[in-house]
C-alpha positions in Angstrom: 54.2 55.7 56.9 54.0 56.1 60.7 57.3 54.1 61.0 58.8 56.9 59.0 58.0 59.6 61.0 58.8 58.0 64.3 62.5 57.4 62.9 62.6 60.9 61.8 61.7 62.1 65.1 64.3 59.7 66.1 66.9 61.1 63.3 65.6 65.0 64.5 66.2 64.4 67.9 69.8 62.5 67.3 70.5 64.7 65.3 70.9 68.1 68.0 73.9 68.3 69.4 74.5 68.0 73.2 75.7 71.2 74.0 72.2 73.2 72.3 70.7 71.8 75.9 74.3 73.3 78.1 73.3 76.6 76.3 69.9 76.3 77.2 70.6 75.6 80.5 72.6 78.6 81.1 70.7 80.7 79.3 67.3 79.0 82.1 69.9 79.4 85.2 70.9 83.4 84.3 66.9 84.1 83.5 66.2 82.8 87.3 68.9 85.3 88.6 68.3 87.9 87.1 64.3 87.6 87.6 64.8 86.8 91.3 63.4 83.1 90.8 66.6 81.3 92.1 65.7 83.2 95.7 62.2 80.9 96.0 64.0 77.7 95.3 64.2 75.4 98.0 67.8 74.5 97.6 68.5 78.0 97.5 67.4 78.9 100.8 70.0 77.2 102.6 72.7 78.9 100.9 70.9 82.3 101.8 73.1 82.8 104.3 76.0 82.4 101.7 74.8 84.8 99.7 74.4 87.4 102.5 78.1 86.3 103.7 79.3 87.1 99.9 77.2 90.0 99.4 78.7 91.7 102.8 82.4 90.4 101.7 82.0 92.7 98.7 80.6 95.2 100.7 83.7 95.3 102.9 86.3 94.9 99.9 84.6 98.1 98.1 84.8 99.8 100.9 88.9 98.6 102.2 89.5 99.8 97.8 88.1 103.0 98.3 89.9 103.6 101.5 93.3 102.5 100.5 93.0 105.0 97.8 92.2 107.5 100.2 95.2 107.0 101.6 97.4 106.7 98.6 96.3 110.2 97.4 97.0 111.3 101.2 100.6 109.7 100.6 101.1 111.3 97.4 100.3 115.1 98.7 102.2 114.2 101.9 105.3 113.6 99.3 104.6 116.4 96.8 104.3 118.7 100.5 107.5 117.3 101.4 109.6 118.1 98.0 108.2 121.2 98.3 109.4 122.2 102.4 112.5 120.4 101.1 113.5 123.1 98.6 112.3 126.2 100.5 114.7 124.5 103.7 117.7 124.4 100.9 116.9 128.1 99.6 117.0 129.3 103.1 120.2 127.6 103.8 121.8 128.9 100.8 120.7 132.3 101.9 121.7 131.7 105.4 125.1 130.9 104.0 125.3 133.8 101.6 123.9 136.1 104.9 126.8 134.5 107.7 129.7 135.1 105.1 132.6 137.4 106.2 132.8 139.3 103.3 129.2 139.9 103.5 128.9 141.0 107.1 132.4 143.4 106.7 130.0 145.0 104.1 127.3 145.8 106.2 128.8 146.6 108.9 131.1 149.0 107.0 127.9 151.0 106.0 127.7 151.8 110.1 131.2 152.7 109.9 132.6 149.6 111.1 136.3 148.3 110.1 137.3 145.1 109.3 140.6 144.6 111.6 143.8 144.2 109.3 145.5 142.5 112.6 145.6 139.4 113.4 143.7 138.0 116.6 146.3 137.4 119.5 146.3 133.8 121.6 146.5 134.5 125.3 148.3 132.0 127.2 149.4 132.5 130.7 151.1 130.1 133.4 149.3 127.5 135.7 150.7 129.5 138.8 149.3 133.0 137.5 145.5 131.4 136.6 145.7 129.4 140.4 146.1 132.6 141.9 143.4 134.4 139.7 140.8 131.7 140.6 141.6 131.9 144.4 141.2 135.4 144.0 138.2 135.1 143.0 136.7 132.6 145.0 137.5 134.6 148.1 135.3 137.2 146.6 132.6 135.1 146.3 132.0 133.8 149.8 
């Protein structure tokens, strides 16, 4: 009868499947990280320095996240500041236009009792001979 229960042992332990012990393993490995055992391991305290290198990696990438989108929100009211300027320039423009244009300045001015001249404007020309003697004229004048 002892022959039996040393082959069922035998049969028992045969019988578990290799990856129960993988699952126990894991399930050993993430009880030692998360109680802090892993840190009191020899082998693990010559990849301390690892660990700090990795833990100030994150550190630095959290931070560089958290500053890019700093400056994509900055980007974004720099834009929306920008569409807005853009349309007050056009409406300013439009009105600068509607202010400069001669129908709308003859009306103003006609409130002051200016007229709008019905004649056309005149195009002086003269000779070369007449404008030579004009600027020598002048020039003596000005010594």
């Amino acid at each position: 009868m002892a022959e039996k229960e040393n082959t069922y042992r035998e049969v028992s332990e045969k019988s578990k499947s290799p990856g129960a012990n993988k699952k126990h393993a894991y399930v050993k490995a993430l009880e030692s990280i998360l109680n802090g055992d892993f840190l009191t391991n020899r082998k693990s305290k010559n990849f301390l320095s690892v660990f700090f290198f990795l833990g100030l990696l994150a550190v630095f990438l959290i931070a560089n996240n958290y500053y890019a989108q700093e400056k994509l929100r900055k980007v974004e009211s720099l834009r929306n500041d920008i569409t807005e300027l853009r349309t007050i320039y056009i409406s300013n423009k439009s009105e600068l236009m509607t202010l400069s244009n001669q129908s709308f300045v003859a009306k103003k001015l006609d409130d002051r009792g200016f007229v709008e001249s019905t004649v056309p404007p005149v195009v002086i020309s003269g000779d070369k001979e007449k404008s030579r003697f004009f600027t020598g004229f002048i020039n003596q004048w000005n010594r």
